[in-house]
C-alpha positions as CSV (number, residue, x, y, z in Angstrom):
1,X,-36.5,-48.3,15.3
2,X,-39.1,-49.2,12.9
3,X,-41.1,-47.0,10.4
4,X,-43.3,-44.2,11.5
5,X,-47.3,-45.0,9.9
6,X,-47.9,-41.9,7.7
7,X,-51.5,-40.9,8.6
8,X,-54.1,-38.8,6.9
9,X,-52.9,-35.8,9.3
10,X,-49.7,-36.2,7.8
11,X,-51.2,-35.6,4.2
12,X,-52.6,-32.8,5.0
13,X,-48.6,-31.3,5.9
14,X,-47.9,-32.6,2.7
15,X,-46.6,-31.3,-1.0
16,X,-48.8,-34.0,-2.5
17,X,-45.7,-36.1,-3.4
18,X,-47.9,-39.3,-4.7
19,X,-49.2,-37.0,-6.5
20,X,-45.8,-36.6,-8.6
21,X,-44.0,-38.8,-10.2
22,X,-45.5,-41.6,-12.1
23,X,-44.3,-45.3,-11.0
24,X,-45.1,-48.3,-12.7
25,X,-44.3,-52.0,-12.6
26,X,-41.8,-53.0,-15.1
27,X,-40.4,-56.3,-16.0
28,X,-36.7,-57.5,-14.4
29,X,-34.8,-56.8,-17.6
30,X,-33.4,-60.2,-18.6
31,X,-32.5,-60.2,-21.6
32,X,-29.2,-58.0,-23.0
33,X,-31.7,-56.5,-25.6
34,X,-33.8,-55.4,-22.2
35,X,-31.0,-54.1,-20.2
36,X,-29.9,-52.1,-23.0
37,X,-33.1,-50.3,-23.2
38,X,-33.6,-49.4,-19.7
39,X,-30.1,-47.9,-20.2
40,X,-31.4,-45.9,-22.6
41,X,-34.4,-45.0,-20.7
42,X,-31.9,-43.9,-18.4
43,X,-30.4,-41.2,-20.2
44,X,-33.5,-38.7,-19.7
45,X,-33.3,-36.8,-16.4
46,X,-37.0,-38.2,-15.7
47,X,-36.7,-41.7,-15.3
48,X,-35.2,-43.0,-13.0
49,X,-35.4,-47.1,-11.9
50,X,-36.3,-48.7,-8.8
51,X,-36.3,-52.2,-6.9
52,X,-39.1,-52.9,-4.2
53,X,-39.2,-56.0,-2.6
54,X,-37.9,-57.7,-5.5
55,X,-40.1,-56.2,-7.7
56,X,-38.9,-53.6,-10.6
57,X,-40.3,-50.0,-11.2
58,X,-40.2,-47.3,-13.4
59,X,-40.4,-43.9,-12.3
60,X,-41.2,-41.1,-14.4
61,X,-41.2,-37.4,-12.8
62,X,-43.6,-35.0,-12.7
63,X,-46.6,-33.8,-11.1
64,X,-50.6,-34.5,-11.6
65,X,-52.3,-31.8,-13.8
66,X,-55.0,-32.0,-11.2
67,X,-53.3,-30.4,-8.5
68,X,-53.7,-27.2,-7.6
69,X,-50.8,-24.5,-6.3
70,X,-51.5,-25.7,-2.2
71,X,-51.1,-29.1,-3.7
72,X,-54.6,-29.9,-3.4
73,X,-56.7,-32.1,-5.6
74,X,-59.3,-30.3,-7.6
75,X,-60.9,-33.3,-9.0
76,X,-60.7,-35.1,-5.7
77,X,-64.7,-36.3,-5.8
78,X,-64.2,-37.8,-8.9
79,X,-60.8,-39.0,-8.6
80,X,-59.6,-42.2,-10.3
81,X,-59.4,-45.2,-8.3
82,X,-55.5,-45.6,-8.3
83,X,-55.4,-42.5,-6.6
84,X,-58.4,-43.2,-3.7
85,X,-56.9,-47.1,-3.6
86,X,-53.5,-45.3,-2.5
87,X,-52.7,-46.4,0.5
88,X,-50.5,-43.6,3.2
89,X,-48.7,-46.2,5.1
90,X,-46.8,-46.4,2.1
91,X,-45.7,-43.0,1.4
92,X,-42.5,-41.8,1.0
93,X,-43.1,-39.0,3.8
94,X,-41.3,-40.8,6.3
95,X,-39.6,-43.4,5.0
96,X,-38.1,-44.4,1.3
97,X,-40.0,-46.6,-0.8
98,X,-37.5,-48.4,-2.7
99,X,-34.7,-50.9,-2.0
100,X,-32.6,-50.1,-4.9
101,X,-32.7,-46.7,-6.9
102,X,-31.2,-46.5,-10.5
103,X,-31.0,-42.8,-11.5
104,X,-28.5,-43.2,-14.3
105,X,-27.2,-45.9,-17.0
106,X,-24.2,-46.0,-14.9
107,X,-25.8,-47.1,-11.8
108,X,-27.8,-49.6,-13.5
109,X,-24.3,-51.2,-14.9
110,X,-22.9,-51.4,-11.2
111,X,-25.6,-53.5,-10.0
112,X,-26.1,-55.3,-13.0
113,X,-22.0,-56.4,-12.6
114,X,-22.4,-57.1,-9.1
115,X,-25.4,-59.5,-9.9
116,X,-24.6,-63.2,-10.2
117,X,-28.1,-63.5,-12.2
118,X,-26.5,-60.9,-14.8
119,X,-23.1,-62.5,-15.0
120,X,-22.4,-62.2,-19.5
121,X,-25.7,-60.1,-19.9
122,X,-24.1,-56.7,-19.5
């Protein structure tokens, strides 16, 4: 059974959740000087870590200032472009969007020992 397309209907059902939650494309920690740092990052209950395709992610919560209490956007004409270049096929509505989720130090050192390309890093 493949994934269900979200659709514009479906947004309108919606809390607004890519509208929480700041993501953004981070480096694949290599060094021990990197690992140790997104360890630290970590530690506060809004970050958490994610792999997507191969590709690594921060992801800080919280919500838009923007939105109001029905989760609306009250800027929505003059929106920035990250927001009307967001595409609804991949929203998390019906389907995760990561491969690999890191919520604390610990469960980045599982993975990190379980990695061949991490073998005397950690």
């Amino acid at each position: 059974m493949g994934k269900r397309k979200t659709t514009l209907t479906d947004c309108h059902k919606c809390n607004a959740k890519c509208c929480h939650n700041l993501s953004m494309h981070i480096g694949r920690p290599v060094t021990k000087s990197e690992i140790e740092d997104l360890k630290w990052q970590l530690q506060f209950d809004t970050v958490r870590v994610y792999i997507r395709h191969h590709r690594w992610y921060q992801l800080v919560d919280g919500k838009c200032m923007y939105l109001d209490k029905d989760y609306r956007c009250t800027i929505y004409d003059k929106r920035p472009k990250k927001c009307r270049d967001y595409n609804p096929p991949d929203c998390e509505l019906n389907h995760k969007f990561y491969d690999i989720m890191f919520e604390t130090p610990d469960d980045l050192e599982k993975y990190l020992k379980k990695s061949k390309k991490y073998k005397n890093k950690t």
